[in-house]
C-alpha positions as CSV (number, residue, x, y, z in Angstrom):
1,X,0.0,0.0,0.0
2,X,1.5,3.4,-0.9
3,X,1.6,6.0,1.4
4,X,-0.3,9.5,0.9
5,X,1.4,11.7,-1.4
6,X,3.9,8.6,-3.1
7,X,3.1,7.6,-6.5
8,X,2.4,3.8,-8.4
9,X,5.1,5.0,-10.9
10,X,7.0,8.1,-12.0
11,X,9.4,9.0,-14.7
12,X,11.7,11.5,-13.8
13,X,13.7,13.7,-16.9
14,X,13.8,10.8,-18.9
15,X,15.4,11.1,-22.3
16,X,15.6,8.7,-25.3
17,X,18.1,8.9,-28.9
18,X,18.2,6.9,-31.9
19,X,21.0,7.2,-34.3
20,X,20.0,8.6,-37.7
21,X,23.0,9.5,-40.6
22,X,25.8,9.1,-38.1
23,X,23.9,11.4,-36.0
24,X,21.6,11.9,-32.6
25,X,18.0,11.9,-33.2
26,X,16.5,13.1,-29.9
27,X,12.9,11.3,-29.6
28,X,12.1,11.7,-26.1
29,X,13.7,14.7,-23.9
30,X,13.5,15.3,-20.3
31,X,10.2,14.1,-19.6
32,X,8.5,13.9,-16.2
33,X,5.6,12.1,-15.3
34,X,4.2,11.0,-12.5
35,X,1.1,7.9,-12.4
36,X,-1.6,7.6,-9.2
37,X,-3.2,3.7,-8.2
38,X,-6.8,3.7,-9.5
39,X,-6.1,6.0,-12.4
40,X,-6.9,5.2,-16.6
41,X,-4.3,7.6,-18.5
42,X,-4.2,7.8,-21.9
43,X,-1.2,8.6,-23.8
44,X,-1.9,10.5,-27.4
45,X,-0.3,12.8,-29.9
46,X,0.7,13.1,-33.6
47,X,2.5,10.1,-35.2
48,X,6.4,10.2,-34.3
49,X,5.7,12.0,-30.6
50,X,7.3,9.5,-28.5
51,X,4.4,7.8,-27.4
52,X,5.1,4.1,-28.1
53,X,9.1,5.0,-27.3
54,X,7.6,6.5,-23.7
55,X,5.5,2.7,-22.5
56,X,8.7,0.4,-24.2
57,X,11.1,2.6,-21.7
58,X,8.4,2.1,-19.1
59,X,8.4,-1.5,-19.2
60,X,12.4,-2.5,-19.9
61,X,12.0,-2.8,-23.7
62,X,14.4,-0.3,-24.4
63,X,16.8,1.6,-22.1
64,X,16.9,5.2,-21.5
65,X,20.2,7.9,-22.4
66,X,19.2,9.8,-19.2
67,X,17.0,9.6,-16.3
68,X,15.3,7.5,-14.5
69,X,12.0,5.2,-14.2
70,X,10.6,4.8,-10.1
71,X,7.8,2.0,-9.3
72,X,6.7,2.0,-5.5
73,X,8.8,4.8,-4.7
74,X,12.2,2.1,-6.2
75,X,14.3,2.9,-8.8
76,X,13.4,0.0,-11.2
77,X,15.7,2.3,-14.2
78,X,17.6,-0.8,-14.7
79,X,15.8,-4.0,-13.9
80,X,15.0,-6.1,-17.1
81,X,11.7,-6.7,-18.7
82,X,11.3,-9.9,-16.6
83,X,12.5,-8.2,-13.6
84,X,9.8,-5.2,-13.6
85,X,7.2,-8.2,-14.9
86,X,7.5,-9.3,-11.4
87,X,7.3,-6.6,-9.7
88,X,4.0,-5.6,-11.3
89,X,4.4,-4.1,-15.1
90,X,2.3,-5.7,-17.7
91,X,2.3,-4.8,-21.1
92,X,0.1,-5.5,-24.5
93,X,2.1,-4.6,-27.7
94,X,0.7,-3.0,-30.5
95,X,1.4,-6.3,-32.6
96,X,0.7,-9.5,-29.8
97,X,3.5,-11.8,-29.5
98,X,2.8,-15.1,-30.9
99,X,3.8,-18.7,-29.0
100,X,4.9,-22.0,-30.9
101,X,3.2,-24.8,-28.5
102,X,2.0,-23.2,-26.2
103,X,-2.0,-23.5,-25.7
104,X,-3.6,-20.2,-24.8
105,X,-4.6,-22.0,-21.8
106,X,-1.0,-22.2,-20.5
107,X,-0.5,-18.7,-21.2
108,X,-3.3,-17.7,-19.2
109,X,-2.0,-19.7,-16.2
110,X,1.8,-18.2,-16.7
111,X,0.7,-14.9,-16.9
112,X,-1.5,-15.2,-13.6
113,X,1.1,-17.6,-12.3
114,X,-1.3,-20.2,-11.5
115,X,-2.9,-22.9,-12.2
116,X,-6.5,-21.6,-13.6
117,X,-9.5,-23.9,-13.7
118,X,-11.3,-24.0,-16.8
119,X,-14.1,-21.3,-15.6
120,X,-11.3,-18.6,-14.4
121,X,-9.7,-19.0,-18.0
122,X,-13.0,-18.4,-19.4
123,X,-13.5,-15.5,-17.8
124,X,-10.6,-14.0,-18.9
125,X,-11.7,-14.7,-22.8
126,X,-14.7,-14.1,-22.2
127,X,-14.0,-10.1,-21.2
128,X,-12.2,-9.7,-24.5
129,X,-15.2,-11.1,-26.4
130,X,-14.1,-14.2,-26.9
131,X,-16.2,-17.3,-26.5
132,X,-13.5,-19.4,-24.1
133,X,-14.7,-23.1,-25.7
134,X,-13.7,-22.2,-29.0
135,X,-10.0,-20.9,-27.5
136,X,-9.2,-22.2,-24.3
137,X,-7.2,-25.3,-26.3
138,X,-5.7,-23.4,-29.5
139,X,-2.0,-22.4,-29.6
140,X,-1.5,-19.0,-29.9
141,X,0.0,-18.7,-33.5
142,X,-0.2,-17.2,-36.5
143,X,-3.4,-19.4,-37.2
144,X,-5.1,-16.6,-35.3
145,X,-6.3,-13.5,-36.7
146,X,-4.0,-10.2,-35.6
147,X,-7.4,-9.1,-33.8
148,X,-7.9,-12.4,-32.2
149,X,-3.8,-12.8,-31.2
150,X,-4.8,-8.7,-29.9
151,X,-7.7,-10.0,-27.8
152,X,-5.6,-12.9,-26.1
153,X,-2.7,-10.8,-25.3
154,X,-5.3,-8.4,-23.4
155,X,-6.8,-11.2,-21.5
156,X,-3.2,-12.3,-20.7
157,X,-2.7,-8.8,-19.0
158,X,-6.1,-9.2,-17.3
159,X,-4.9,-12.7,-15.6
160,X,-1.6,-11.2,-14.5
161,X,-3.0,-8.3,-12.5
162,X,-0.6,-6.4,-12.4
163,X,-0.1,-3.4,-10.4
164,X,0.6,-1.2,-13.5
165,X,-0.9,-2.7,-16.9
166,X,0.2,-1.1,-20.4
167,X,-1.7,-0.7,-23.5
168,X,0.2,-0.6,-27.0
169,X,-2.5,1.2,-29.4
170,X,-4.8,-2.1,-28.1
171,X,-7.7,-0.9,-30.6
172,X,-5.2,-2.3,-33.6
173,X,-7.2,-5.0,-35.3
174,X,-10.3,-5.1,-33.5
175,X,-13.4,-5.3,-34.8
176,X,-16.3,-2.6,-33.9
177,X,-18.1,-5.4,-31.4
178,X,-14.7,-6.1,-29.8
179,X,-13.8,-2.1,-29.6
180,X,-16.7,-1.6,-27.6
181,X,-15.9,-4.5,-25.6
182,X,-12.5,-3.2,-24.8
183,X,-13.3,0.4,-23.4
184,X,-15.7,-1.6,-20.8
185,X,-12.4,-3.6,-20.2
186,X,-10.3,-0.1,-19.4
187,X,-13.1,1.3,-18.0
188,X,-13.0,-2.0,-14.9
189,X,-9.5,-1.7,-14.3
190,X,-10.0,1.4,-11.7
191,X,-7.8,-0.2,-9.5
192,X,-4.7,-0.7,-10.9
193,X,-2.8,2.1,-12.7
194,X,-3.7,1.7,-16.8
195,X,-1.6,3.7,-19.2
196,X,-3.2,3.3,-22.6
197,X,-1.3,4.5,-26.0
198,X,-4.4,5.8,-28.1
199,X,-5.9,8.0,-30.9
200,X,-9.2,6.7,-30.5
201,X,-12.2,9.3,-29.5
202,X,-13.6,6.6,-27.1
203,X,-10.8,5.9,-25.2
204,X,-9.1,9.2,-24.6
205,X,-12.8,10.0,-23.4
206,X,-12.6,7.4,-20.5
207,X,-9.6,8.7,-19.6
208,X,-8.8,10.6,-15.9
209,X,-5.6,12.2,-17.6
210,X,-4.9,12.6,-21.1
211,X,-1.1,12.7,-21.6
212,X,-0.5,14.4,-25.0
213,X,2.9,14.1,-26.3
214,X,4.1,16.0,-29.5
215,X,7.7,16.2,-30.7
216,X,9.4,14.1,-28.0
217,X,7.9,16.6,-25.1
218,X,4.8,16.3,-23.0
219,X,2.3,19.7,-24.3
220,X,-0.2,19.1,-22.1
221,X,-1.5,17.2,-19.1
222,X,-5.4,17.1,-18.3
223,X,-8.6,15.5,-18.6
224,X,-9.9,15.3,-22.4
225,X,-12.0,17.7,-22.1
226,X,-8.7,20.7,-21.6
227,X,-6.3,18.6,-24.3
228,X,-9.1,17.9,-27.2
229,X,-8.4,21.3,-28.3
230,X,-4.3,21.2,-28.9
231,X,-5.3,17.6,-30.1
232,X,-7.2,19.2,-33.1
233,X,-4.8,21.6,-33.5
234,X,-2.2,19.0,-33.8
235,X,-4.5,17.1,-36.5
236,X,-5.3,19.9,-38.2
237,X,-1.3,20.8,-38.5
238,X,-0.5,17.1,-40.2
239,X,-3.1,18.1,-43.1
């Protein structure tokens, strides 16, 4: 339990670089963010902003130039992906992660890390809209559709519950039904902290802060209501 005042996770003057011609291509600077328990944020801006590059440093996909990464009130800046797995990250990529032999079953019970019976497995699929008899037995390969693989992947975070669950662009391949399906998902996960990577109308609407990054540096910090306007600025800029 985290005392009043600390944080579930904060990011302090975190920078990120790729090299491009020989030469230092800055796509994150100094960024500072802080994340509250119980809180849906969801992370938007123009194409090229950072935003993808700001959840992959979160969770230990790729390391930071400069600053560092706090969970708990630790500095988790260099634990590996594995390492902040267990100590409560989860994370959905944009494009899921496929598993040669492995049955979606199994993955439901190593990313819980337990042993689920067949009716907490189907819960799981059944919150992302799919019907768990059809599933529960099928490898998770590229038999699947990329919406179907997306769906798993979400159900996967579900059954970990973790303390800080990460959403890649998780609209990517769903279908309308399935869409709807998924801001209900969000929308139940009050009590963890749920960063969402997002363009879509729906889900920047169910967030409590809309992070809007443009450029590599956080423009604006509020509910949807006080970005929407700098958002359609930013749109109407790309035409």
């Amino acid at each position: 339990m985290l005392k009043n005042g600390e944080k579930m996770l904060k990011i302090d003057k975190l920078s990120y670089n790729v090299k491009e011609n020989d030469k230092d291509k800055e796509i994150l600077k100094d960024i500072n963010l802080s994340f509250d328990e119980n809180k849906i944020y969801v992370v938007t801006g123009p194409n090229g902003g950072g935003k993808s590059t700001l959840v992959k440093l979160i969770m230990g996909i790729i390391n930071p130039d400069s600053g560092k990464i706090f969970l708990d009130e630790q500095d988790i800046t260099t634990l590996s992906i594995d390492e902040r797995a267990k100590a409560g990250i989860s994370f959905a990529f944009q494009k899921p992660v496929t598993f040669k032999g492995l049955k979606i079953k199994q993955l439901l019970d190593i990313a819980s890390g337990k042993t689920n019976n067949v009716g907490q497995s189907c819960e799981y699929l059944s919150a992302v809209g799919l019907c768990a008899k059809d599933y529960i037995d099928r490898p998770l390969d590229d038999k699947l559709s990329g919406g179907e693989q997306k769906r798993i992947e979400i159900a996967m975070v579900l059954a970990r519950g973790g303390k800080v669950n990460i959403f890649d662009e998780p609209e990517a391949g769903i279908d309308l039904w399935s869409f709807e399906k998924l801001t209900n998902i969000f929308s139940s996960l009050k009590s963890t902290t749920t960063i969402i990577v997002s363009h879509q109308q729906k889900i920047l609407e169910i967030a409590d802060e809309v992070i809007l990054l443009k450029n590599g540096q956080i423009e604006k910090v509020g509910s949807y209501s006080e970005v929407a306007p700098l958002l359609n600025q930013s749109c109407a800029q790309l035409k």
